[in-house]
N, C-alpha and C positions, 0 to 999 in steps of 0.2 A: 684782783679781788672782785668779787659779784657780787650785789646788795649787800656790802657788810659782814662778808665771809668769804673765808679762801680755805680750799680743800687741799689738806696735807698730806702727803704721800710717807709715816712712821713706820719703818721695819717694817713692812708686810702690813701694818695694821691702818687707818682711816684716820685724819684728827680734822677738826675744823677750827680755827684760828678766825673768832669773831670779833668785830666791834660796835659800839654803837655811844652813840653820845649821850645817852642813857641807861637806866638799866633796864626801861622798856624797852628802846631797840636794840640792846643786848641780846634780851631772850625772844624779842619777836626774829631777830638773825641770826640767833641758833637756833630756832623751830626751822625757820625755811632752808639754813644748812642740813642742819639734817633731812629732811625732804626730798633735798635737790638729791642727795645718797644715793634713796631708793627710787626716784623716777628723776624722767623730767618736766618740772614742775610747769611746765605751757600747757602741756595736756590736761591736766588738771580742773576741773570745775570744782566752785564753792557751791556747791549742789546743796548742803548739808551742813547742820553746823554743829558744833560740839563743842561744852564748856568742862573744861580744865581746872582744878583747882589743886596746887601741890605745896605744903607747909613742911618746912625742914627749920633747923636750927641754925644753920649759919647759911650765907650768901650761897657759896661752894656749893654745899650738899645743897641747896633749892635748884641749882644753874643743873646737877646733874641728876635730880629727882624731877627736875622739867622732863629734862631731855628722855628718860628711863619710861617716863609715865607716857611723852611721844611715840616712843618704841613699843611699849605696850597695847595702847590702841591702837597701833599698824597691826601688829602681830596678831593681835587676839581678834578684832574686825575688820584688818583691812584698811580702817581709815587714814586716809592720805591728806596732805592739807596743804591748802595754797594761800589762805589767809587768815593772819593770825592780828587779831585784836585785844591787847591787853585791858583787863577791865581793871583790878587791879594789884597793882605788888609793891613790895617792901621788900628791906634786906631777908623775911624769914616767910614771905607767903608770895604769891602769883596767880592770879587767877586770869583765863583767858578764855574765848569764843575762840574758835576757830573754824573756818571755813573750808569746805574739802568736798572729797567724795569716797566712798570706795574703790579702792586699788581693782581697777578689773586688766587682766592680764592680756588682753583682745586690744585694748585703747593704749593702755601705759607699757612704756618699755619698762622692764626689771633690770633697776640697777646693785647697789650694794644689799646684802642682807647685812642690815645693823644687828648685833646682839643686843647690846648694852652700853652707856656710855658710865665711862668711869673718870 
């Protein structure tokens, strides 16, 4: 296991198996599992920083309305993130900074194309 995550190899598909002694390092170690997916995260500068704010109804749907809304700003701009600072959460909201840069294809190796997590 690596910071708090270990990458699972499901039927063809990707899982990450997180822990943390909180449920702030829960989702600060499922941000940087998923991360680690699509690069490797040394290369990486917190060049940039970006706030996150994702509200769901129960713990579950927040843990994968994080993860969806990470995916989404990869996808839609690019951004990649190497530090992740929770400002604040509870069982139904999460808000976070997060430190990064944009994905440039010259510096970062392309690892996994995440779709979605479910």
């Amino acid at each position: 296991m690596n910071r708090g995550f270990e990458i699972l190899d499901i039927s063809g598909d990707v899982g990450i198996r997180v822990r943390g002694r909180s449920l702030e390092e829960l989702f600060v170690n499922s941000a940087l599992g998923l991360y680690s997916l699509v690069t490797d995260l040394s290369g990486v500068k917190p060049a940039q920083s970006v706030d996150i704010k994702v509200i769901r109804e129960s713990l579950d749907g927040l843990l994968v309305g994080w993860l969806n809304e990470l995916i989404f700003r990869f996808d839609t701009y690019g951004f990649i993130g190497k530090e992740v600072r929770i400002k604040n959460i509870n069982e139904n909201r999460v808000e976070a900074d997060i430190g990064g840069e944009e994905f440039d294809p010259d510096r970062h190796e392309r690892g996994l194309l995440v779709k979605a997590a479910t």
